[in-house]
C-alpha positions in Angstrom: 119.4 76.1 56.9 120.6 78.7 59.7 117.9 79.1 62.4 116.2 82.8 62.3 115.8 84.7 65.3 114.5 88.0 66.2 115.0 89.7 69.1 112.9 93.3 69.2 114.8 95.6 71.5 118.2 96.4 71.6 118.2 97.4 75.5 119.7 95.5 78.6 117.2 92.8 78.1 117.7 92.3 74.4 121.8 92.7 75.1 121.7 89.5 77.9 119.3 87.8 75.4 122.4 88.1 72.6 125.1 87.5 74.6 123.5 83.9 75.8 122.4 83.2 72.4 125.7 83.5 70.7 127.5 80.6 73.1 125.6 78.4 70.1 127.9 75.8 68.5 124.8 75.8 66.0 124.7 78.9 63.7 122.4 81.1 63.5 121.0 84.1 62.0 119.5 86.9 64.5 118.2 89.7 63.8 118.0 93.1 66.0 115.1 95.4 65.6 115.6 99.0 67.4 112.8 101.4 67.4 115.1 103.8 68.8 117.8 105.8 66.5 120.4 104.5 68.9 120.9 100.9 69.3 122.4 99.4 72.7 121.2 101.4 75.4 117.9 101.0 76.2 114.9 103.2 77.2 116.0 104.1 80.9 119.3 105.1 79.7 118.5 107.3 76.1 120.6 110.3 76.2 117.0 112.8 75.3 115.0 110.5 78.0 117.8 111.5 80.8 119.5 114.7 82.7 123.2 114.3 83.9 121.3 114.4 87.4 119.3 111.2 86.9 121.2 108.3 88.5 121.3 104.8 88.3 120.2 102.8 91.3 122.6 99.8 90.5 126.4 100.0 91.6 129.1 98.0 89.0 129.1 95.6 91.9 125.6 94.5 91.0 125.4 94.4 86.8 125.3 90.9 85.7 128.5 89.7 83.6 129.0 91.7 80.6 132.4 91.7 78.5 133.9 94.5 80.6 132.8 95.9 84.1 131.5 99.1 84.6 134.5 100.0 86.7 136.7 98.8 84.2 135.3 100.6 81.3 134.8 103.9 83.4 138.9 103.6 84.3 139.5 103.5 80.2 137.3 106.5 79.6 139.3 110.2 79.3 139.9 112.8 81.6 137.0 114.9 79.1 134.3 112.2 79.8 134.7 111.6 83.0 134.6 115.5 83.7 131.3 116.1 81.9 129.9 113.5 84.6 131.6 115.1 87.4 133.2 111.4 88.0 136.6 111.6 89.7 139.1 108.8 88.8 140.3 107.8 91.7 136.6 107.3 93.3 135.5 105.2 90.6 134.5 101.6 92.6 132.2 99.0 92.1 129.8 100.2 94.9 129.1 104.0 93.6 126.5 105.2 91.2 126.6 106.6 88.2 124.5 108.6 86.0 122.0 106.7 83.2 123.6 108.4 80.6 127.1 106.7 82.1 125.1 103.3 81.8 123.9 104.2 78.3 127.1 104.2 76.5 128.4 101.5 78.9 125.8 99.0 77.7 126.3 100.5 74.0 129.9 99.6 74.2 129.4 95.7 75.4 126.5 95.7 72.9 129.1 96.2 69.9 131.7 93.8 71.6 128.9 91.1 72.2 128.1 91.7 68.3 131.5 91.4 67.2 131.8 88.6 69.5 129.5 86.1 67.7 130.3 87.2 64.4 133.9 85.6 64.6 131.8 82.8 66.1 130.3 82.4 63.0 126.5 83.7 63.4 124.9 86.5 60.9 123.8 89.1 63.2 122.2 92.2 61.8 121.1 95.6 63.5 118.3 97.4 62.7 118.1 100.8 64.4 115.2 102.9 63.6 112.8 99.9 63.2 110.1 99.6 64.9 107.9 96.2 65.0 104.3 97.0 64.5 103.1 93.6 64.1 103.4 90.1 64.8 101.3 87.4 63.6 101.5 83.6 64.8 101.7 80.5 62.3 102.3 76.9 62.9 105.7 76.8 62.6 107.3 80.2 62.1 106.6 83.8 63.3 106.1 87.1 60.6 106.4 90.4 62.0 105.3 93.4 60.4 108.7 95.7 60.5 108.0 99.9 60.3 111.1 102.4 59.2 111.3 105.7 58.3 111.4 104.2 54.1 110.0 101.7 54.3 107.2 99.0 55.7 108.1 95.5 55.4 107.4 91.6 56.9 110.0 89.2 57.8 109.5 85.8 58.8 111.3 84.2 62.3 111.4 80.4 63.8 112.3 82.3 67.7 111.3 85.9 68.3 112.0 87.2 71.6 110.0 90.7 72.9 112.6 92.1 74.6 110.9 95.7 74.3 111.5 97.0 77.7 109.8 100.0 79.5 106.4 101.7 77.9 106.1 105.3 77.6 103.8 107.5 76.7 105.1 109.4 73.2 104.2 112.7 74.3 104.4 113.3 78.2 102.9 116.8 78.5 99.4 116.4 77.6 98.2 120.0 78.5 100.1 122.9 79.6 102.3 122.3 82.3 100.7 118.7 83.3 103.5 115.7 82.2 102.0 112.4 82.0 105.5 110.7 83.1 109.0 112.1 84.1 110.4 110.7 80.7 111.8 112.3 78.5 113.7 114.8 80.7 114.4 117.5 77.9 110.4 117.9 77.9 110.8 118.8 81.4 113.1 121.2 81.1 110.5 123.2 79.5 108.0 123.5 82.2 107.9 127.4 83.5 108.0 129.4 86.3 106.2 129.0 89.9 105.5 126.0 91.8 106.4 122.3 91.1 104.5 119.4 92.2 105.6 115.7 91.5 103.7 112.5 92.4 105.9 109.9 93.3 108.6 110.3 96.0 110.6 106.9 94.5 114.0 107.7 92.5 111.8 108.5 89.9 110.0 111.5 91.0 113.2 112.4 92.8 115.0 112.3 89.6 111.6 114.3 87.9 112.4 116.9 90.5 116.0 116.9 90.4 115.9 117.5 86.3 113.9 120.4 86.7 115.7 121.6 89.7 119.1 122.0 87.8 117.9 123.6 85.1 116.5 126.3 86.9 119.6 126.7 89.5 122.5 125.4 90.5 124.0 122.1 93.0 127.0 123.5 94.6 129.3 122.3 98.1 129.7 125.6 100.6 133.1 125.6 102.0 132.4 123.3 104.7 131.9 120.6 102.1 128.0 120.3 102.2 125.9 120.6 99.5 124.3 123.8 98.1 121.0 124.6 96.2 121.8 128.4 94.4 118.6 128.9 92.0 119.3 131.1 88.8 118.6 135.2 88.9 115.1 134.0 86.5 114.1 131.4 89.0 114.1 132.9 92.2 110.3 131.6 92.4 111.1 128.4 92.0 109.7 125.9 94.8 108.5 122.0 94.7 106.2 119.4 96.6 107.0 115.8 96.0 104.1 114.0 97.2 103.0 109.9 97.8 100.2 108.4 99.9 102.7 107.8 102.9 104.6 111.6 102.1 107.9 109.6 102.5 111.2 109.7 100.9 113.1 106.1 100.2 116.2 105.6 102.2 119.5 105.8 101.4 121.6 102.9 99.7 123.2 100.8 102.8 126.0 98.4 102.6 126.0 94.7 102.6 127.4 91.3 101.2 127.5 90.9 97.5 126.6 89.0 95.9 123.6 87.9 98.3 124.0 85.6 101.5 121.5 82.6 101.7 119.0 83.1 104.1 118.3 80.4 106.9 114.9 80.2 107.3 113.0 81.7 103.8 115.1 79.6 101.8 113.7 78.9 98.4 113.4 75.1 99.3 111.3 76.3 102.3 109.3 78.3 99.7 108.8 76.1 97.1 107.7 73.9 99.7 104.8 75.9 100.4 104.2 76.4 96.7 103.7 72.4 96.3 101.4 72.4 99.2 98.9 74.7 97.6 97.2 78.2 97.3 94.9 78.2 100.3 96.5 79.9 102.9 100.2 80.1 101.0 100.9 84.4 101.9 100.2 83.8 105.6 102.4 80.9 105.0 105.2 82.7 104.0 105.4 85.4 106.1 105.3 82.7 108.9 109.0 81.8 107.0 109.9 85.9 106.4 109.2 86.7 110.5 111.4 84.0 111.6 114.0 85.2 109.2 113.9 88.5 110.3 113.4 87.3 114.1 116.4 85.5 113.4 118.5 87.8 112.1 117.5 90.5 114.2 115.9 90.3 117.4 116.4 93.5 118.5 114.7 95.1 115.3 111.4 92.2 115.8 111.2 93.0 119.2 111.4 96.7 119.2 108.6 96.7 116.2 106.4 93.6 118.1 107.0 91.6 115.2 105.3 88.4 116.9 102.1 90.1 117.0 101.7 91.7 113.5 100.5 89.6 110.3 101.2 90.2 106.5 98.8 92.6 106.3 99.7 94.7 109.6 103.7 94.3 108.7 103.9 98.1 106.5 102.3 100.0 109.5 105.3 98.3 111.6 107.8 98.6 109.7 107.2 102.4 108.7 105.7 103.8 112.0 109.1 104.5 113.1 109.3 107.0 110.0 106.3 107.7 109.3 106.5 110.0 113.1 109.6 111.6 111.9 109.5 114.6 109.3 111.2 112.5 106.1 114.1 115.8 106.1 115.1 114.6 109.2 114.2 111.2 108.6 116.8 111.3 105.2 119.5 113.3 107.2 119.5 110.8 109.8 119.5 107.9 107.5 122.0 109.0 105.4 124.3 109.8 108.1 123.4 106.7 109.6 124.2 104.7 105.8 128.0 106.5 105.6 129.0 105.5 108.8 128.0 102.0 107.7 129.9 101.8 104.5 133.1 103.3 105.9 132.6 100.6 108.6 131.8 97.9 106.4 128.4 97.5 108.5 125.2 95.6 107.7 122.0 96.2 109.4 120.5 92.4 109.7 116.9 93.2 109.3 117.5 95.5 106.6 119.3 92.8 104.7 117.1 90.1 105.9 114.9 91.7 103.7 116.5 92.3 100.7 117.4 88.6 100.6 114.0 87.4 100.8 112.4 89.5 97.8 113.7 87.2 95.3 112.5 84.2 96.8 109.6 85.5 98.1 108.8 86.6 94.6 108.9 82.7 93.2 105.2 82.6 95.4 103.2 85.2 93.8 102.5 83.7 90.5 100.8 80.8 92.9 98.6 82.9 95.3 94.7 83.2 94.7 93.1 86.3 93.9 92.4 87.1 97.6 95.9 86.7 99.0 97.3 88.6 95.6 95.4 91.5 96.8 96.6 91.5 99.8 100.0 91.3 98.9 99.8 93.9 96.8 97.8 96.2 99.6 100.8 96.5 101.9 103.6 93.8 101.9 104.9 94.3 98.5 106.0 97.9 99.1 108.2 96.9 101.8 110.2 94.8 99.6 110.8 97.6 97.3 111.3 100.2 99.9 114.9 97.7 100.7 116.2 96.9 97.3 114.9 100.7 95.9 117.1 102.3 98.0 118.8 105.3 96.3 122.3 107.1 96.0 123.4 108.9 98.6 124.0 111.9 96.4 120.1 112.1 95.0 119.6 112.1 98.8 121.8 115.2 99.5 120.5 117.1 96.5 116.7 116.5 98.2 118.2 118.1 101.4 120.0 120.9 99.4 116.8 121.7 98.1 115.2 121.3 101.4 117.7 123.7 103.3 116.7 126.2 100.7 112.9 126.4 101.4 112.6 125.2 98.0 110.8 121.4 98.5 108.5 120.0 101.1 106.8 116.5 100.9 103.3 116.2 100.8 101.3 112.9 102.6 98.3 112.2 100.2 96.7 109.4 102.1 94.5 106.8 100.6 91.5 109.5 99.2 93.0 112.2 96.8 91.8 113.9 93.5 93.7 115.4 90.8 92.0 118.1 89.0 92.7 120.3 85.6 89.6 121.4 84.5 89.8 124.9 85.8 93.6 126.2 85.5 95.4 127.1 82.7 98.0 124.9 83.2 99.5 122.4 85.9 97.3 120.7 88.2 95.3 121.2 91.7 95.3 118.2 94.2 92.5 118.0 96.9 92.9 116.0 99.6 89.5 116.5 102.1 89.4 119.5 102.0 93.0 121.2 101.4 93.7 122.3 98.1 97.2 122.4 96.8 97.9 124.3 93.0 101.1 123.7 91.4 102.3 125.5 87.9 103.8 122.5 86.4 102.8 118.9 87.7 104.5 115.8 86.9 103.5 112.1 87.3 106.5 110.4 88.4 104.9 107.0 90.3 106.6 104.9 87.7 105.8 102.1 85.1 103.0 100.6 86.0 101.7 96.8 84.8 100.3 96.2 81.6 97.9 93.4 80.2 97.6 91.6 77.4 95.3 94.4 75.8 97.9 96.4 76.0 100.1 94.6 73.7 100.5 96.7 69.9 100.7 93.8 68.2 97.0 93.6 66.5 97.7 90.4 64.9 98.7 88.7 67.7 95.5 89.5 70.2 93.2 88.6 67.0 95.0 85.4 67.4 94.7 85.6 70.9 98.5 84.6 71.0 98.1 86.1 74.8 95.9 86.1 77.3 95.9 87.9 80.7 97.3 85.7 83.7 94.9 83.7 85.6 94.8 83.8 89.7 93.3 80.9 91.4 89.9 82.3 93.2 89.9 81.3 96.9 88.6 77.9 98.2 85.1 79.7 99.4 84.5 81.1 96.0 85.1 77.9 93.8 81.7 77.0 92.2 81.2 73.7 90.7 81.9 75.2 87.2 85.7 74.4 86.6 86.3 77.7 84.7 85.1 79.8 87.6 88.0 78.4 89.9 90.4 80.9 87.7 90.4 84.5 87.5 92.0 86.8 84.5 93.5 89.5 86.8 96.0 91.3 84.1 99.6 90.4 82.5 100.3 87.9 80.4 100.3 84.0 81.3 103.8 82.9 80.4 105.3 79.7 81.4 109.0 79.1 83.4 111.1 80.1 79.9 108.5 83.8 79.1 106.5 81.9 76.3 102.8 83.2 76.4 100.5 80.0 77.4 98.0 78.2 75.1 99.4 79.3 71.5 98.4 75.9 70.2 97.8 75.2 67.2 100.5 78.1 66.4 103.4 78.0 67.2 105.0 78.6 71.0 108.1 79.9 69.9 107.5 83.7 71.4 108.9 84.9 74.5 107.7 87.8 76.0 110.3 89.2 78.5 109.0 92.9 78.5 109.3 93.6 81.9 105.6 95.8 82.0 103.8 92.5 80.8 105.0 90.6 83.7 104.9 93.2 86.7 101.3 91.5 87.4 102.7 88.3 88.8 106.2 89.3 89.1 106.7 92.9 90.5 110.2 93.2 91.6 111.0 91.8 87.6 113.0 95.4 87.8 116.0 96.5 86.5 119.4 95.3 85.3 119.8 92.1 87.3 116.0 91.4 86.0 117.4 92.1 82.5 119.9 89.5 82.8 117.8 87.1 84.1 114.8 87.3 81.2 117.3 87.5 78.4 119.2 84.1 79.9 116.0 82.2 80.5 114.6 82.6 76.8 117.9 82.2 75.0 118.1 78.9 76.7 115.1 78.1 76.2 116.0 78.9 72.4 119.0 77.3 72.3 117.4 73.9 73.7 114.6 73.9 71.1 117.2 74.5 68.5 119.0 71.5 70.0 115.7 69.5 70.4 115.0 69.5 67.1 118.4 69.0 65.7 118.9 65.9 67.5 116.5 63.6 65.3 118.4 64.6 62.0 121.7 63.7 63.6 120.1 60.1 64.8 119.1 59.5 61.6 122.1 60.3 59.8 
């Protein structure tokens, strides 16, 4: 009998979790469930969740092995589709950005090659788009899920199921007049009326919030010098915009380095593991013993210029932005971008930068392993720098900011740690008070991204009855260990997983579910983002399929 596997999601995560799973010399049977009416493409990259202006933050260069490159595929596309992106032929390389939509019906493409793929390899593979999973429910030795269509409602029983269900968002983002809950999807926004624009969230995705509404209520065009132009349409002329974050700065620009990555010297993942093995107490200040001599290292210039000897992991972010943070972020963006061209036509890397990026990764392997205490204050301040290097964004999202800039159309608003949002009172849009300035805005959109969800948070009913998940535990600090063993663990949020995604303590039910949806494992992985995430979940639990498959084939064939 053919194994049966489910997969829910038909995004990048459920696409790298095919394509591993169809290298089987064992047959099986997999089935694809789609909520979505279009299967292949995933939530980021849904043609009514995304403007032509929204880009993708990850070059060709960086997308994990698919049947075709995205350079390659781009090169076969007509004149007509590369036109209705604006791409020009002869710039299409590995290390420029394209729009999500691009990416969409890139990923749709290798889908149906990745399909057609293990079919002539033998395995039964069937697509079910318009299908949403409403259910799953636990037994010994199998899986049912409860399956929701348009027609019909029905259950269907699995031996692997694999949640590959991606991003979350809310079903309808404008929850009163003129206040949108989330940037997605981006024909909502197009909606939103006259007068002022506020966005919270100065990453790429309140720039791309802003940028959706900005084109469609005037026009991106290049001057005859060459530079970029914001012209806003005859009915818009009272269009303006405040993007605003607790820091009130913009990310920097994409910079050039090595790909794939170079191997650091000193935060190797050996060193780092090493620390793992040697226990919780004291492990963050540990590491960042490791990160400073990498980035001393690298670039002694950069430590000495920011007095990196003297600062710890929680004083590192108030180094490593004050340069910035004295600078207006117009000026700031100008200069870096100029700064980021000159680099790429030079071939140029800035050490510390890359230093950096390097490190994330491995850095990342710690988290799941720090107590509560040092989780906290990881989270406070040295996470963001981490994302502030490897969420750089296109240069062109960057000159559209100044466009709008040059205009008098967009300023960025610093928030601070203390600010309200209020609603009550306005007909639509929002007010922000920070102390005691008050800022109104027309329309206001919450653009500050997906944010970590728990086990609670799971719509699977069933499966929480079962309690099939629990939230992560954190180790409590040394100090704060009682004698009762259960107080020396704290449920802080996510899901407790193991090394291959399957949710901890299912016993007596089966293990045989992988969650590897990137919101239920933000908590204790944060920079699980993104394509090169994608690839990674989907490969880890197919192999971890594919070995139980082989695990429990091997006794049959010793006993024939």
């Amino acid at each position: 009998m053919r194994s049966r596997i489910c997969i829910i999601g038909s995004g990048p995560t459920g696409i790298f979790t095919l394509k591993n799973l169809i290298k089987s010399t064992i047959p099986l049977t997999i089935s694809i469930y789609e909520a979505e009416q279009n299967a292949g493409k995933g939530t980021p990259y849904l043609p009514d969740a995304n403007d032509p202006v929204m880009l993708s933050n990850i070059p060709s260069i960086e997308i994990p092995m698919l049947p075709e490159t995205l350079v390659d595929w781009l090169s076969r596309r007509s004149d007509n589709y590369l036109a209705m992106f604006s791409i020009v032929r002869s710039n299409i390389n590995g290390r420029e950005f394209y729009p999500r939509l691009v990416l969409g019906d890139y990923f749709q493409d290798q889908f149906a090659t990745i399909l057609a793929d293990g079919r002539n390899h033998g395995h039964v593979i069937e697509v079910h788009s318009g299908h949403r999973v409403n259910d799953i429910a636990l037994d010994t030795d199998d899986i049912r899920i409860r399956v929701g269509s348009p027609d019909e409602e029905f259950d269907a029983v699995f031996d692997h199921v694999v949640m590959a269900t991606g991003h979350s968002w809310p079903a309808h983002t404008e929850i009163r007049p003129g206040y949108f809950s989330s940037p997605w999807p981006a024909a909502a926004l197009k909606s939103a009326g006259h007068g002022r624009l506020g966005v919270l969230g100065t990453s790429l995705s309140g720039i791309d919030a802003l940028l959706t509404v900005a084109s469609s209520r005037g026009s991106f065009v290049l001057d005859g010098a060459g530079d970029l132009q914001f012209q806003p349409a005859a009915a818009y002329k009272d269009f303006s915009a405040a993007m605003m974050s607790r820091k009130g700065l913009l990310p920097e620009a994409d910079f050039y380095c090595p790909l794939p990555y170079l191997n650091p010297a000193f935060c190797t993942q050996q060193a780092v593991d090493k620390e793992i093995a040697s226990g919780p107490s004291g492990l963050l200040d540990r590491i960042f013993d490791l990160f400073r001599k990498e980035i001393t290292t690298a670039d002694p210039n950069y430590a000495a210029e920011i007095g990196l000897s003297l600062v710890t992991v929680d004083t590192f972010a108030d180094a490593y932005y004050g340069r910035r943070s004295k600078v207006d972020p117009f000026v700031w963006a100008a200069s870096n971008l100029a700064e980021a061209e000159r680099n790429i036509e030079r071939q140029f890397t800035v050490p510390w930068r890359y230093a950096i990026l390097i490190t994330h990764e491995i850095i990342a392997r710690a988290i799941p392993h720090l107590n509560t205490d040092d989780l906290r204050r990881f989270n406070r301040s040295f996470k963001s720098i981490f994302v502030d290097e490897y969420a750089t964004v296109p240069h062109l999202s960057i000159k559209r900011l100044l466009a709008l800039r040059n205009s008098g159309r967009l300023e960025i608003i610093g928030l601070e740690e203390s600010y309200e949002i209020e609603t009550g009172d306005l007909a639509r849009g929002a007010q922000i008070n920070i102390g005691s300035r008050k800022e109104v805005f027309d329309t206001f959109i919450d653009a500050t991204g997906q944010s970590a969800l728990s086990a609670q948070d799971l719509p699977f009913p069933t499966l929480l009855k079962q309690s099939g998940v629990r939230a992560a535990a954190t180790p409590e600090p040394a100090n704060l260990i009682s004698d009762d063993e259960c107080a020396t663990f704290k449920r802080t949020g996510g899901i407790d997983v193991d090394d291959c995604y399957r949710p901890l303590k299912t016993a007596p039910l089966t293990n045989r579910l992988y969650c590897v949806a990137i919101p239920f494992l933000l908590h204790k992985h944060p920079f699980v983002q993104g394509i090169t995430s994608a690839a990674e979940l989907g490969e880890t639990a197919a192999h971890a399929v594919l070995e139980d498959l082989l695990s429990a084939q091997a006794p049959v064939l010793l006993s024939a």
